[in-house]
C-alpha positions as a Markdown table, in Angstrom:
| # | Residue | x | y | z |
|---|---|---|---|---|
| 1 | Unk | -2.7 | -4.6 | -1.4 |
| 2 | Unk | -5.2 | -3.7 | 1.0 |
| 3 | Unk | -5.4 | -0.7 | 3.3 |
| 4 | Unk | -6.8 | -1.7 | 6.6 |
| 5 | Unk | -8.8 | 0.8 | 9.2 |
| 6 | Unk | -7.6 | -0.8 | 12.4 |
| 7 | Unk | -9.7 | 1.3 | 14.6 |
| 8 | Unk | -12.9 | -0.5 | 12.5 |
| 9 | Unk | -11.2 | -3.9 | 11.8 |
| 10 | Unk | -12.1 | -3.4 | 7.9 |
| 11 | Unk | -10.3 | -2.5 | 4.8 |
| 12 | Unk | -11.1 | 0.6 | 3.6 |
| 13 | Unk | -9.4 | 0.5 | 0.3 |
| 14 | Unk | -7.6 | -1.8 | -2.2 |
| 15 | Unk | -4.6 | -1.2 | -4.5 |
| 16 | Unk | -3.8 | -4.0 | -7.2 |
| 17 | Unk | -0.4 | -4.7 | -8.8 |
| 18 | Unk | 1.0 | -6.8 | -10.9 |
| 19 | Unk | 2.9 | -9.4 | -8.6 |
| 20 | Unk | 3.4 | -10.4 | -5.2 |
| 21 | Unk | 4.4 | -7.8 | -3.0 |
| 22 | Unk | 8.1 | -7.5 | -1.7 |
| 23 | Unk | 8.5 | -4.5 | 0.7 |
| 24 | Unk | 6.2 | -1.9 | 1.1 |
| 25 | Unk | 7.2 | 1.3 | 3.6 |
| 26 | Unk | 5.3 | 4.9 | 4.2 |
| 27 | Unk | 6.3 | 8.4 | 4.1 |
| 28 | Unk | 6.4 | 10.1 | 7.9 |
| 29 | Unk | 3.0 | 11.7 | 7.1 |
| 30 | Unk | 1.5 | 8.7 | 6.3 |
| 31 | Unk | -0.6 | 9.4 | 3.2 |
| 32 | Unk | 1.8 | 7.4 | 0.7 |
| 33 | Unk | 2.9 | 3.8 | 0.4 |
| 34 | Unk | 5.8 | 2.7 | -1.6 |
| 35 | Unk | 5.6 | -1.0 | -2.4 |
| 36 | Unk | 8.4 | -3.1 | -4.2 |
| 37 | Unk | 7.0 | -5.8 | -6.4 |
| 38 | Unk | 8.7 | -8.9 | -7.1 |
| 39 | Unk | 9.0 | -8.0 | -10.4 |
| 40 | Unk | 11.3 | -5.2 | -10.1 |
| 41 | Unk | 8.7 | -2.6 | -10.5 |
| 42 | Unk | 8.1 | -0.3 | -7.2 |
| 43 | Unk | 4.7 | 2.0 | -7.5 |
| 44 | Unk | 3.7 | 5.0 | -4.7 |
| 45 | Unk | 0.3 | 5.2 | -3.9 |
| 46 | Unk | -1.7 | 8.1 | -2.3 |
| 47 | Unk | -3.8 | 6.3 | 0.2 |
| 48 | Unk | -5.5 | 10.0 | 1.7 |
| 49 | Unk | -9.2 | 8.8 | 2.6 |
């Protein structure tokens, strides 16, 4: 998963997990990403610059 600075068109940081991804959605601050992984597994990730 990568985390994309759209302001500089570049990623700025990337995540890996173990399959594809299925659904990912953010808290309403907008410093965490939940993603849902085809296997079943979900992981939150802190993406705070």
């Amino acid at each position: 998963m990568n985390i994309w600075s759209v302001k500089e068109a570049k990623i700025v940081k990337t995540y890996n997990g173990d399959d594809s991804i299925f659904e990912v959605c953010w808290n309403k601050e907008g410093n965490k990403v939940a993603t849902c992984f085809a296997n079943k597994k979900l992981c939150v990730f802190d993406i705070r610059l």
